[in-house]
C-alpha positions in Angstrom: -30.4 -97.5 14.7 -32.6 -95.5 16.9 -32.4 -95.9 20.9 -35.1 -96.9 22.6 -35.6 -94.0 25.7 -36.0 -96.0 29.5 -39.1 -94.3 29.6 -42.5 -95.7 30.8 -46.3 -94.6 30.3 -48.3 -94.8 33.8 -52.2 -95.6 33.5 -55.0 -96.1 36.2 -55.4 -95.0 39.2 -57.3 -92.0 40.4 -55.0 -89.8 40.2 -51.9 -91.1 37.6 -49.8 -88.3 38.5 -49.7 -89.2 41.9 -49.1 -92.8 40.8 -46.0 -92.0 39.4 -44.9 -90.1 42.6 -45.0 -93.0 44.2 -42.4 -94.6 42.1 -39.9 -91.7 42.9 -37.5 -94.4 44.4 -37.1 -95.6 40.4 -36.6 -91.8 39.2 -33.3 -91.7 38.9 -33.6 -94.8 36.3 -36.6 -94.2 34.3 -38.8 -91.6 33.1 -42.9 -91.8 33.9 -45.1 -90.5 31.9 -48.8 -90.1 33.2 -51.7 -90.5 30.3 -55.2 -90.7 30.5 -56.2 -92.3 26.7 -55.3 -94.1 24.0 -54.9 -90.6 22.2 -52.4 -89.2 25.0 -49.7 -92.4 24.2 -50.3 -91.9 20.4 -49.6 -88.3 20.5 -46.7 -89.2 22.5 -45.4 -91.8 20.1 -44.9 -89.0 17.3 -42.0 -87.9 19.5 -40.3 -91.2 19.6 -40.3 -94.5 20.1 -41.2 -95.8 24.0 -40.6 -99.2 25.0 -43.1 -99.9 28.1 -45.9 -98.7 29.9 -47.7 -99.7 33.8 -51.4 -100.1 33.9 -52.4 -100.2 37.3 -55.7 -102.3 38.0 -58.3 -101.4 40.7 -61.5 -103.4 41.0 -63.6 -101.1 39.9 -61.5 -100.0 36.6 -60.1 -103.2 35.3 -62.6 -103.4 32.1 -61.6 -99.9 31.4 -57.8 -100.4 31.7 -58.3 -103.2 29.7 -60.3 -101.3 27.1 -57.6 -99.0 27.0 -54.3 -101.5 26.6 -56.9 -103.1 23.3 -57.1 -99.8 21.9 -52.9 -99.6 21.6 -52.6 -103.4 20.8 -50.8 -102.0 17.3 -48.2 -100.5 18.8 -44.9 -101.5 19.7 -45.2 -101.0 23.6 -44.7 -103.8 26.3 -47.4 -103.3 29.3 -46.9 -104.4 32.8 -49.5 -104.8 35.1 -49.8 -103.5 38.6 -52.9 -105.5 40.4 -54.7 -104.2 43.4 -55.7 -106.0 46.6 -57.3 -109.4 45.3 -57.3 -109.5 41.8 -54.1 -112.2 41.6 -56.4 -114.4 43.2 -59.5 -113.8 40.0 -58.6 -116.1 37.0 -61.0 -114.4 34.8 -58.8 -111.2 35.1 -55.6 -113.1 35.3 -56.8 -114.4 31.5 -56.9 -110.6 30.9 -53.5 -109.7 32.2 -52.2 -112.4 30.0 -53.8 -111.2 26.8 -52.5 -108.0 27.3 -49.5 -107.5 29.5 -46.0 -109.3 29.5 -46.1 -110.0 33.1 -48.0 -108.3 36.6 -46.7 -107.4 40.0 -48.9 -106.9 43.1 -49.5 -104.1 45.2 -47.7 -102.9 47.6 -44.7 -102.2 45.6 -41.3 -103.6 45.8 -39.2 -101.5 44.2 -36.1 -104.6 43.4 -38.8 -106.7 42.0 -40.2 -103.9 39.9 -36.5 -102.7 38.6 -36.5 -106.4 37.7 -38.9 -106.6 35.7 -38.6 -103.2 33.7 -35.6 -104.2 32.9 -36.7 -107.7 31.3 -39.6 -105.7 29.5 -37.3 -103.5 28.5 -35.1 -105.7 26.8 -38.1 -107.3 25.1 -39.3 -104.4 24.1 -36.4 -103.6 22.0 -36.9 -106.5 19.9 -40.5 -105.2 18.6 -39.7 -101.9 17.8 -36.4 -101.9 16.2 -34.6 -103.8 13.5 -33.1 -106.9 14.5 -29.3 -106.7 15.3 -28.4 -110.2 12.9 -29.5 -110.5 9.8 -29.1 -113.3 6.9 -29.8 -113.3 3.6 -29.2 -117.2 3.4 -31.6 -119.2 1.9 -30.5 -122.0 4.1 -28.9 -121.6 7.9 -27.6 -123.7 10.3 -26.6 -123.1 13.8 -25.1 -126.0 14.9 -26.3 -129.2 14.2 -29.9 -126.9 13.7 -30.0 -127.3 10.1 -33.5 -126.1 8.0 -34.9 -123.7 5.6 -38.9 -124.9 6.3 -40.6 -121.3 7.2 -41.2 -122.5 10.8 -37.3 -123.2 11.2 -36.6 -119.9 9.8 -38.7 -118.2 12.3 -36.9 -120.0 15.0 -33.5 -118.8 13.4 -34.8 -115.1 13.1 -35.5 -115.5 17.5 -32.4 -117.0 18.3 -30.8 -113.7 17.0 -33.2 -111.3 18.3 -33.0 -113.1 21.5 -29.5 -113.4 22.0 -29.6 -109.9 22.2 -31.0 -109.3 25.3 -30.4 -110.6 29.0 -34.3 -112.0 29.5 -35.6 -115.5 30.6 -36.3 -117.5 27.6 -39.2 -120.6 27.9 -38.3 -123.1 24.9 -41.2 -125.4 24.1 -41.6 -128.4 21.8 -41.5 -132.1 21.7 -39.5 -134.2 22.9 -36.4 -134.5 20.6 -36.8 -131.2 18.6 -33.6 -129.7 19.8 -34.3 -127.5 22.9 -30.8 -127.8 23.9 -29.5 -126.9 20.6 -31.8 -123.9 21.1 -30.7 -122.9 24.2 -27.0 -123.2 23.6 -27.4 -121.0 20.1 -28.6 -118.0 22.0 -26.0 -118.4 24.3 -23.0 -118.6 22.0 -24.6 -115.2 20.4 -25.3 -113.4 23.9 -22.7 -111.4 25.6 -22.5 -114.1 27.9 -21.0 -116.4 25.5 -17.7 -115.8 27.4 -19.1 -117.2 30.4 -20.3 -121.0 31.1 -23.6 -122.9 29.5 -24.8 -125.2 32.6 -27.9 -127.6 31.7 -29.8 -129.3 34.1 -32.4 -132.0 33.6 -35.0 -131.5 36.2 -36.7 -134.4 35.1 -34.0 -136.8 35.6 -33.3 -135.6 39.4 -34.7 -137.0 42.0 -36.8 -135.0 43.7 -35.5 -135.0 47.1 -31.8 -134.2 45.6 -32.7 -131.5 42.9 -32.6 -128.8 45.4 -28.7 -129.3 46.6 -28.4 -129.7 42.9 -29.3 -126.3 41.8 -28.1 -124.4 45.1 -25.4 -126.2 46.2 -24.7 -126.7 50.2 -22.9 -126.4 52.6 -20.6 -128.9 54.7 -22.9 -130.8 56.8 -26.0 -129.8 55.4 -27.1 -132.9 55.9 -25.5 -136.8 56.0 -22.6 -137.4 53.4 -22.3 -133.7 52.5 -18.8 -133.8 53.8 -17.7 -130.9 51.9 -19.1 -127.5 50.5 -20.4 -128.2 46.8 -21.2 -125.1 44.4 -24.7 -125.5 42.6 -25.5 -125.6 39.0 -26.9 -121.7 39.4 -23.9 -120.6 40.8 -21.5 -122.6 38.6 -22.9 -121.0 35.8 -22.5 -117.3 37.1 -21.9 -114.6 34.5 -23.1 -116.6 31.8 -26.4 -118.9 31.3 -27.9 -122.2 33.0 -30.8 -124.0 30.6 -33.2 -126.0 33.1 -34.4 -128.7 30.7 -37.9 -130.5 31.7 -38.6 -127.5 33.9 -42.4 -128.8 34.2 -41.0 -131.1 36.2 -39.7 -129.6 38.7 -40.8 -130.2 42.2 -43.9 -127.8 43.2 -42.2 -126.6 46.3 -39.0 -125.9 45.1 -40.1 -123.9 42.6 -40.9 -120.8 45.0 -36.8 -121.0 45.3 -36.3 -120.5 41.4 -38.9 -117.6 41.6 -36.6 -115.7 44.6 -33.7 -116.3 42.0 -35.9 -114.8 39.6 -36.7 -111.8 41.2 -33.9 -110.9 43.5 -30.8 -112.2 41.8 -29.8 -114.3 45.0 -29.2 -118.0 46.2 -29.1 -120.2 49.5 -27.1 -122.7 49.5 -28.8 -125.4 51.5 -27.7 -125.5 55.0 -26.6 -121.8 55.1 -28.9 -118.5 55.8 -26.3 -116.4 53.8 -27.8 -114.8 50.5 -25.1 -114.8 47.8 -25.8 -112.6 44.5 -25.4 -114.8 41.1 -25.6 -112.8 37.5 -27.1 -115.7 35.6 -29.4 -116.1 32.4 -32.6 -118.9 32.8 -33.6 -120.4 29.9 -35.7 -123.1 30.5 -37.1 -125.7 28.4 -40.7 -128.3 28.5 -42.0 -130.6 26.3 -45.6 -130.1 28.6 -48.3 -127.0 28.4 -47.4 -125.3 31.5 -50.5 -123.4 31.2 -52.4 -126.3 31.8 -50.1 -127.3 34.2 -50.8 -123.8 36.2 -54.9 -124.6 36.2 -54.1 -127.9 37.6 -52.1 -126.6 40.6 -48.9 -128.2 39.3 -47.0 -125.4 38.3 -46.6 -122.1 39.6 -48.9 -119.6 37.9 -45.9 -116.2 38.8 -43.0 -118.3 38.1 -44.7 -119.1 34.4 -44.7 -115.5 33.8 -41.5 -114.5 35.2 -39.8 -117.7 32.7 -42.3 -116.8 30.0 -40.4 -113.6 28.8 -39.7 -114.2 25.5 -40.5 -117.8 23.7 -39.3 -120.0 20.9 -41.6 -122.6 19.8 -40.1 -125.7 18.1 -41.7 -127.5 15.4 -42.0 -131.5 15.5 -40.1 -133.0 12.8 -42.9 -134.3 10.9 -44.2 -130.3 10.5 -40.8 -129.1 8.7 -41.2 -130.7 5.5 -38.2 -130.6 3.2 -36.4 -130.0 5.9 -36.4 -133.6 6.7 -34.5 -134.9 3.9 -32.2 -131.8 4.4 -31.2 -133.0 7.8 -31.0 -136.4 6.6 -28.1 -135.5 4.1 -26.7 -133.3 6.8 -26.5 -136.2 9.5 -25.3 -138.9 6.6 -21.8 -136.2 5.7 -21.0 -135.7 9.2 -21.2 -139.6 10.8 -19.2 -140.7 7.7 -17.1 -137.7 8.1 -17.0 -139.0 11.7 -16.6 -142.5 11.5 -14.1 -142.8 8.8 -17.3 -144.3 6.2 -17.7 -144.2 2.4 -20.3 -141.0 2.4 -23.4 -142.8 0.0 -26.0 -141.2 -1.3 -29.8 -142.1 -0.6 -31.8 -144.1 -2.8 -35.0 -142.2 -3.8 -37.1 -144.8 -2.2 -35.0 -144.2 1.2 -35.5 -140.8 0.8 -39.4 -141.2 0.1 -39.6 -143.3 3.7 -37.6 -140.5 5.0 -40.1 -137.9 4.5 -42.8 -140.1 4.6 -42.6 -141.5 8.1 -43.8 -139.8 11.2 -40.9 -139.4 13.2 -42.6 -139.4 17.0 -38.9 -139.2 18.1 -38.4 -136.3 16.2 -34.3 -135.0 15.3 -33.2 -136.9 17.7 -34.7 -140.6 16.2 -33.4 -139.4 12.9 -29.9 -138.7 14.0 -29.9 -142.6 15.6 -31.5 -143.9 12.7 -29.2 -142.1 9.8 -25.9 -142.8 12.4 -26.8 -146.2 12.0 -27.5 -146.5 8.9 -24.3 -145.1 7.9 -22.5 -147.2 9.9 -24.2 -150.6 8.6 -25.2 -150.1 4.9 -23.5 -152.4 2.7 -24.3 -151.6 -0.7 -23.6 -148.3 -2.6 -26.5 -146.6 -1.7 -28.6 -146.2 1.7 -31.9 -148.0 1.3 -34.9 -148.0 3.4 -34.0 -151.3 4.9 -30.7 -149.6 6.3 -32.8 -147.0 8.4 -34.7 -149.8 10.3 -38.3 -148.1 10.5 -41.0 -149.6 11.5 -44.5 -149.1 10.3 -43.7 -147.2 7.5 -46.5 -145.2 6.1 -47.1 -144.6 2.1 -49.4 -142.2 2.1 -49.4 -141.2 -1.5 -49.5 -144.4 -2.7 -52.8 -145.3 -0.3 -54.5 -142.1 -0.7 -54.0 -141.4 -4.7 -52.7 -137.9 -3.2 -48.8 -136.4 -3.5 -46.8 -135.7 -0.8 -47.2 -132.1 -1.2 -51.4 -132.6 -1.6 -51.2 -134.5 2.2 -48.6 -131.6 3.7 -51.6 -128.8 2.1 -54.8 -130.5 3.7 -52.3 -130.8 6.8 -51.5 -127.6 7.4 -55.2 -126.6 6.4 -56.6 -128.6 9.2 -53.9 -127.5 11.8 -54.7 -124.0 11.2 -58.3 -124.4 11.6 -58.5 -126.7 14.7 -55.9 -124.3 16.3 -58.1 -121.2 15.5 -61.5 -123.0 16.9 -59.3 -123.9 20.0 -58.0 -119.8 20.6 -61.4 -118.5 19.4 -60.1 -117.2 16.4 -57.6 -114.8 18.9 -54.4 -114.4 16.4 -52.3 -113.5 18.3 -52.7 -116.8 20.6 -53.5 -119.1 17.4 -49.9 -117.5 15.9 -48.0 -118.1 19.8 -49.4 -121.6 19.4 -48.6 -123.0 15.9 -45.0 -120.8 16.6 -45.3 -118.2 13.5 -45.7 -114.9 13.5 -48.6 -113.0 13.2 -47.8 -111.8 9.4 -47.2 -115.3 8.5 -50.3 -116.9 10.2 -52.2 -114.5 8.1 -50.2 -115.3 4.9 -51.5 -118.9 6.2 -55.0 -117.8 6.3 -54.9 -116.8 3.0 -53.3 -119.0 1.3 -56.5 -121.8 2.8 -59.3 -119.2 2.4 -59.7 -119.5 6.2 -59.5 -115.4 6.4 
């Protein structure tokens, strides 16, 4: 497999050439390439692959740098933006950046932060342009207790290997219930970090005023009852990977403190001045749009980017079709196995409310619902009485269509409320719905909506 070169073009600026003298401090590490047009980094390309590029954006050439990064939108190269004096603080060119770049840095340059995030882009670049390092043949995986073969699974199966190899932030979003942590803890286990420790925190389930010492630790009389030094979930999990679960909640102001983290690879304990270096992974997990949560002043708009790396979007359970009754089966073996029960099958009409019913608790109801089912059916076979549902739907039988007919005019109107809502932008419409681009259009043609 071909090697990706830690080479980067430079564009923008009056003079690009003397934009890349002033990264000479990064010389020794990467390679800068100055180009003018579109034509220059295709010509290039022929040579061999390149993983990144720098756009630098002045006020009065942002519309042609962004012409420009459109032009190469085929190709396989991660841009990073450079803004000038005031243009972090103009949303309508923030949107831009977004569209087109994988994260920004401001002006003047920090050369740490900027190794930093070369080195993420980097990483994330390698997963575009060359094959995958896993591959599986299987028409059915499981990792874990992450059991599916529904093509939106099977995407999330095909991330969790690309992503495990490389050392980038992760941002895992889905429902409540869907299996975040299960997400989290797969790409782990297949990182070069598995050797180390898997930390989770809830930030949700902190209070406020006691999530800080939580995640940086402190020092002996920090403040009353810290009678002793405590270590911090960041630093506990040091050469290997913390997951901050609910990170949309975290508290406004500390999350400034995560962003340092972020971008210099240090922590404070509370109560102490000292700096100490931790080599941790972040993945971090929501069940909330954090882009909203960034236009409403909730959530910090540079932290999103820096945790917004690379993404894995989780299905609810009532989107994964067969894959219900699949996990259903799955969950019935393993509690009998567990608990010592006879292992019965499912009646048809159990299995019929299975994939019938909505499942707003998503994997997680079903585990509690098939646990306890296994655990109090009497008779030889689970029947829809033993699940305990309530408000069981029976959609075929209401609306004279199959199953199958509902899941088609589902997935029809998803797609084309989700393509209204982006504008018809692909690539936003695919981010969204969690598919890739080639299968969004498979999508598209499959409905006539291309």
């Amino acid at each position: 497999m071909p090697v990706l070169s830690r080479k980067a073009y430079l564009f923008g600026g009056e003079d690009p050439g003397a934009f890349a003298e002033g990264l000479s401090s990064l010389k020794g590490e990467w390679t800068f390439v100055p180009v003018r047009t579109p034509e220059d980094v295709r010509q290039s390309l022929r040579h061999g692959p390149v993983a990144l590029g720098m756009v630098c954006l002045e006020k009065k050439e942002t519309q042609n740098a962004f012409r420009f990064l459109s032009a190469l939108s085929d190709t396989c190269i991660r841009w990073i933006a450079l803004l000038g004096p005031g243009l972090a603080e103009q949303r309508d060119i923030l949107h831009q950046v977004r569209e087109h770049c994988i994260d920004f840095h401001r002006f003047p340059l920090d050369t740490q932060r900027l190794r930093i995030i070369l080195g993420h882009a980097h990483g994330m670049a390698r997963l575009s342009c060359l094959e995958p390092r896993f591959s599986d043949s299987r028409d059915h995986v499981a990792e874990s207790d992450m059991v599916g073969s529904s093509p939106s699974m099977m995407e999330c199966f095909r991330s969790i290997r690309k992503i495990a190899g490389t050392d980038a932030c992760v941002l895992i979003t889905g429902e409540s219930g869907t299996g975040k942590e299960l997400v989290a803890r797969a790409i782990h286990e297949r990182s070069k970090r598995s050797s180390g420790p898997f930390i989770t925190l809830n930030c949700g389930a902190i209070p406020s005023n006691l999530i800080q010492s939580e995640l940086f630790g402190y020092e002996k009389g920090a403040f009353t009852g810290a009678h002793s030094r405590k270590i911090g979930h960041i630093e506990a999990a040091n050469h290997g990977t913390i997951m901050l679960d609910e990170i949309g909640d975290m508290p406004f102001e500390l999350q400034v403190n995560l962003l340092r983290v972020l971008q210099f690879g240090k922590i404070q304990r509370v109560g102490s001045s000292a700096e100490i270096p931790v080599d941790v992974r972040i993945i971090a997990a929501t069940h909330i749009d954090l882009e909203k949560a960034c236009r409403e002043g909730r959530f910090r708009e540079d932290l999103y980017y820096r945790l917004h790396v690379l993404r894995v979007s989780l299905p609810p359970l009532r989107d994964r079709g067969a894959d219900i009754s699949l996990l259903a089966r799955y969950f019935c073996k393993r509690f009998s196995a567990e608990y010592g029960a006879t292992s019965k099958p499912f009646s048809a009409e159990a299995l019929e409310v299975i994939q019938a019913y909505s499942w707003p608790g998503n994997v997680r109801e079903l585990i509690n619902k098939i646990k306890s089912a296994v655990l109090m059916s009497e008779g030889p076979l689970i029947e829809p009485r033993d699940l305990q549902l309530e408000n069981i739907p029976h959609p075929a039988k209401k609306s004279g269509k199959t199953l199958r007919e509902i899941r088609e005019i589902t997935e029809r109107e998803t797609l084309r409320e989700t393509l209204q809502k982006f504008e018809n932008n692909v690539s936003r419409t695919a981010r969204e719905l969690g598919v890739t681009r080639t299968t969004l259009y498979d999508l598209l043609k499959k409905h006539k909506l291309f």
